[in-house]
C-alpha positions in Angstrom: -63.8 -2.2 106.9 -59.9 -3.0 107.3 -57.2 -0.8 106.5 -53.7 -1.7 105.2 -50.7 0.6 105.1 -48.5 -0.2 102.5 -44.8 1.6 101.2 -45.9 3.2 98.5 -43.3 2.1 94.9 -42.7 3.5 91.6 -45.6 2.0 90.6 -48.2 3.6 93.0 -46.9 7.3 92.3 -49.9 7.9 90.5 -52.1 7.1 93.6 -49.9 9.2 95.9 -50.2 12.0 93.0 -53.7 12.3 93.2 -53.3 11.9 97.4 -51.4 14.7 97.5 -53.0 16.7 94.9 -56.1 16.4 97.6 -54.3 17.9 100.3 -52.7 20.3 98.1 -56.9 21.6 97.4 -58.1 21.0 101.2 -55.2 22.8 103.1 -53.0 24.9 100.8 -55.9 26.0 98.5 -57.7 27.3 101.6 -55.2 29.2 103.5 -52.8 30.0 101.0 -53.8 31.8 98.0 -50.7 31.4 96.0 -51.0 27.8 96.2 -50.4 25.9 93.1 -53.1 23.5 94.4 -52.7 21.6 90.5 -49.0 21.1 90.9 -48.6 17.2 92.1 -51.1 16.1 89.8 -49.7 18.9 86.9 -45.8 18.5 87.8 -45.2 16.4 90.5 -44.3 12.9 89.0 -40.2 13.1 89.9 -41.0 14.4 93.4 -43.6 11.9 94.5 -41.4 9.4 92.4 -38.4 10.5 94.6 -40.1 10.3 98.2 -41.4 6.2 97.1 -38.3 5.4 96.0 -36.0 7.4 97.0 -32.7 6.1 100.4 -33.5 9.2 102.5 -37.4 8.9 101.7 -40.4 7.6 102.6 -44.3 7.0 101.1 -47.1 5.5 102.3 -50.4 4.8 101.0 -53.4 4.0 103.4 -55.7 1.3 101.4 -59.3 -0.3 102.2 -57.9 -3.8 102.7 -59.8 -5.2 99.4 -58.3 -5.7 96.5 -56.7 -3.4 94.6 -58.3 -1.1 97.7 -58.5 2.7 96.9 -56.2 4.6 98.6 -57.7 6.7 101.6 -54.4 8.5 102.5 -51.0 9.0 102.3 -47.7 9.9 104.2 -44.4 10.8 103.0 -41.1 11.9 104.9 -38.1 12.1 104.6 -34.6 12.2 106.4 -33.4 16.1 107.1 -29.5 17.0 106.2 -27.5 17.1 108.8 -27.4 21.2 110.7 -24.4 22.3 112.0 -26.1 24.8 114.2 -27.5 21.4 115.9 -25.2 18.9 115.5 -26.9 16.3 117.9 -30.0 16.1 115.8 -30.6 13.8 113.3 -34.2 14.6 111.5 -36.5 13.0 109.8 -39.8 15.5 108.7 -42.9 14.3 108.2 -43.5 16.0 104.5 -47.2 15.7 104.0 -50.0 13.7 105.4 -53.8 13.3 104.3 -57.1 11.4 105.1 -59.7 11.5 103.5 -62.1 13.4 104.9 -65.0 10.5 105.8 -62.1 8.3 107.4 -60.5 10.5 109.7 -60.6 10.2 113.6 -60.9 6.4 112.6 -57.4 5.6 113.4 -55.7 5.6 109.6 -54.0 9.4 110.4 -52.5 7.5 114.1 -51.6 4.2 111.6 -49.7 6.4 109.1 -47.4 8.8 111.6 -46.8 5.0 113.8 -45.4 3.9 111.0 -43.1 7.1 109.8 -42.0 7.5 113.2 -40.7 3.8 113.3 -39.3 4.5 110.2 -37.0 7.2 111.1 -36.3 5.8 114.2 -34.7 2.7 112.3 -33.4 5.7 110.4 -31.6 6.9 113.5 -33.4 9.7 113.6 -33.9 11.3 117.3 -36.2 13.9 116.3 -39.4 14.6 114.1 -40.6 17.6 112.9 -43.8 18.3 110.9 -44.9 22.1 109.8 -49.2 22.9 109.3 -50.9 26.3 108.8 -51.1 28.3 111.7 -54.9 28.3 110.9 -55.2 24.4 110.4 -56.5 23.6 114.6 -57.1 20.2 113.6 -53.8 19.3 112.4 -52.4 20.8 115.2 -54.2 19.5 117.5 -53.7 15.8 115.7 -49.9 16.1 116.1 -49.8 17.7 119.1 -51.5 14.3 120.3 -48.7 12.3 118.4 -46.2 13.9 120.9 -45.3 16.6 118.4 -44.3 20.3 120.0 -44.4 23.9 118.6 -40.7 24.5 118.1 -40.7 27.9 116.2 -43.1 30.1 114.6 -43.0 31.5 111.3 -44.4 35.2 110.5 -45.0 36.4 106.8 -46.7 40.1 105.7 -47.8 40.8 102.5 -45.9 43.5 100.5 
């Protein structure tokens, strides 16, 4: 079966809600335990509203290519402010990215960071960044193929 990616509008925020209310359940809800895993689906209408249709942002929904095809994934991103402790780098982060679960290693994950990074290089963006859990090897290892490179490390205890 074909997939499409499309740039996700105002009118497919309800799609990318539920998207991103999957990853939020997958990844968050497993290795964070204060994750609100209900919040896109709850509260998250103006974000996921913002990143379709917002200047700086970008959302995109992976389809079956059928029509009215359900949606299989999602990106979004967005371009970074400008940091003055950097001045040469012009950002774009990828924000979130999901598959389902029976389509990965099929190509759609490869399809949807292709297209972001075009994006922000049309942006003028000269450097992506993307965060994961430390504990989330696949991930990791996925971006790590798409040329992404541990930058920093962050540490958290519990108090």
């Amino acid at each position: 079966m074909d997939i499409i990616i499309v740039t996700a509008t105002a009118g497919d925020v309800p799609a990318l809600m539920v998207s991103a209310g999957a990853l939020f359940r997958e990844d968050g809800g497993r290795r964070d335990p204060f994750m609100d895993v209900e919040w896109p689906e709850r509260d998250g209408r103006d974000y996921y509203t913002m990143m379709a249709t917002g200047p700086a942002c970008l959302a995109l929904l992976a389809r079956l290519a059928t029509p009215d095809g359900p949606v299989i994934g999602h990106l979004t991103g967005q371009m970074k402010e400008p940091d003055a402790l950097r001045p040469g780098v012009v950002a774009a982060e990828l924000v979130s990215m999901r598959v389902a679960e029976e389509w990965r290693s099929r190509g759609v994950g490869a399809q949807l960071v292709d297209r972001f990074l075009a994006w922000a290089g049309e942006k003028g963006a000269n450097r992506a960044t993307v965060s994961a859990y430390a504990a989330n090897s696949d991930a990791i290892r996925f971006y790590r193929a798409h040329g992404f490179v541990p930058m920093s490390l962050s540490l958290q205890a519990d108090l």
